[in-house]
C-alpha positions as a Markdown table, in Angstrom:
| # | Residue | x | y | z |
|---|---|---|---|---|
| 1 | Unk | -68.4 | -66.1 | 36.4 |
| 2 | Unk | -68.7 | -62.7 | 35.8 |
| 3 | Unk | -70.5 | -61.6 | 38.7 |
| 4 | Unk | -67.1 | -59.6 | 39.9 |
| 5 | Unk | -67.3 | -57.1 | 37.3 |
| 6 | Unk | -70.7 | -56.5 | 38.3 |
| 7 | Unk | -69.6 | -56.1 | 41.8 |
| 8 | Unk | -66.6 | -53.6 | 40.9 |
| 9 | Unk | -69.5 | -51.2 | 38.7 |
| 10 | Unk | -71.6 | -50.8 | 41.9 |
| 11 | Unk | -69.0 | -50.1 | 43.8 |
| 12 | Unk | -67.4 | -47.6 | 41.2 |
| 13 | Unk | -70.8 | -46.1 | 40.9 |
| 14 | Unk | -71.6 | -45.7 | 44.7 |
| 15 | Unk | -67.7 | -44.5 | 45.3 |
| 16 | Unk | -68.3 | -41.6 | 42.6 |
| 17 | Unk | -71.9 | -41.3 | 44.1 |
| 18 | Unk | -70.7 | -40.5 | 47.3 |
| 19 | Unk | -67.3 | -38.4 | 46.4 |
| 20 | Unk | -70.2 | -36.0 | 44.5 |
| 21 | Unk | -72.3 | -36.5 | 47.6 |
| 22 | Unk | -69.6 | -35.5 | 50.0 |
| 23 | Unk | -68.2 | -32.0 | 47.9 |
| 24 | Unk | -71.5 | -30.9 | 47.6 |
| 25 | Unk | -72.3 | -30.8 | 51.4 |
| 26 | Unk | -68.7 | -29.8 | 52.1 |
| 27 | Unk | -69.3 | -26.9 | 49.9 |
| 28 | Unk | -73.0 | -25.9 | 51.6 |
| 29 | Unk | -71.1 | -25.7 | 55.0 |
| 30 | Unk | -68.5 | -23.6 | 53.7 |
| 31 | Unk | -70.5 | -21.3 | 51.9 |
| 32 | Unk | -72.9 | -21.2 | 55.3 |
| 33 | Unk | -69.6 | -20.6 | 57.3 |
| 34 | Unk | -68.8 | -17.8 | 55.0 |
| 35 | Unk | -72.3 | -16.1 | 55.8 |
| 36 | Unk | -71.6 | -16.0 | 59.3 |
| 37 | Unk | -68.3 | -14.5 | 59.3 |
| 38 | Unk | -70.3 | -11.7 | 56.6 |
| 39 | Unk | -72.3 | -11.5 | 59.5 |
| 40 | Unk | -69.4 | -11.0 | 62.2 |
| 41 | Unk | -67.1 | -8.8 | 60.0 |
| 42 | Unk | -69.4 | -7.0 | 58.2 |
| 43 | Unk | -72.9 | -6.6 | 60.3 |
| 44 | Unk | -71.7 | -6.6 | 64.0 |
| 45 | Unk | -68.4 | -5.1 | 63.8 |
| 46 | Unk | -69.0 | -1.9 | 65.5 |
| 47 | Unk | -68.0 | -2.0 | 68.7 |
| 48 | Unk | -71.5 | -0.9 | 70.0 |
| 49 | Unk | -72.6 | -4.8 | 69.2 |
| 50 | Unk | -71.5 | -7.2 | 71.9 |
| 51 | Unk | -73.2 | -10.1 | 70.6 |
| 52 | Unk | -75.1 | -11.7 | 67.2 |
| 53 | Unk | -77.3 | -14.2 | 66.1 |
| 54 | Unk | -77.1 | -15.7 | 62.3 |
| 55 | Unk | -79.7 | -17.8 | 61.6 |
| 56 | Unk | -78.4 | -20.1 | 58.6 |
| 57 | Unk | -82.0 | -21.2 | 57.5 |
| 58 | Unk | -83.5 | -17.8 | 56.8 |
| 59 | Unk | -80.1 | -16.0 | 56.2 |
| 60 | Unk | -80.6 | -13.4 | 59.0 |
| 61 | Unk | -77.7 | -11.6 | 60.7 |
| 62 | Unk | -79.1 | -10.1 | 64.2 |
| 63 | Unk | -76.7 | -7.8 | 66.7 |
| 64 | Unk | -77.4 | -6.8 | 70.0 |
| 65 | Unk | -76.2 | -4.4 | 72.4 |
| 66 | Unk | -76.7 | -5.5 | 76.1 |
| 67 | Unk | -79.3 | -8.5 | 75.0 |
| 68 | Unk | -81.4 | -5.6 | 72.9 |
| 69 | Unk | -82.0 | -6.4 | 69.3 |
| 70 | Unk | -80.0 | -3.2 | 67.5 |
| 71 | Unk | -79.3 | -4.4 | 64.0 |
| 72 | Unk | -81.1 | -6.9 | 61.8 |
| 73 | Unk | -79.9 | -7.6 | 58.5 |
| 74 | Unk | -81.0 | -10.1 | 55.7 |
| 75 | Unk | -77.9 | -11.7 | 53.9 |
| 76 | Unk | -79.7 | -14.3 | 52.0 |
């Protein structure tokens, strides 16, 4: 009899689960893409670097001239 309004709660509680769900990891990807263009812009910009390295996990920037670690640079 009433086992539709039951139904309509979980799914109104697993939509709004997953809408928090999904902005949150949206917004750890952005703020990780935002690192690495630091690390571009910012780090390795001179033209002496011809190549970097951003490790997301440990927040590293690394540039390199000629495959030779130049530059290392913790962004954090």
């Amino acid at each position: 009899m009433n086992g539709w309004k039951v139904t309509a709660i979980v799914f109104i509680i697993l939509f709004i689960l997953e809408t928090i769900f999904f902005i949150t990891i949206l917004s750890i990807g952005l703020s990780e893409i935002d690192k690495e263009n630091q690390c571009i812009h910012n780090v390795c910009s001179s033209p002496i670097y011809n190549s970097y390295a951003y490790y997301d996990y440990e927040g590293i920037c690394e540039c390199y001239t000629n495959g030779i670690l130049k530059k290392t640079e913790y962004l954090g």
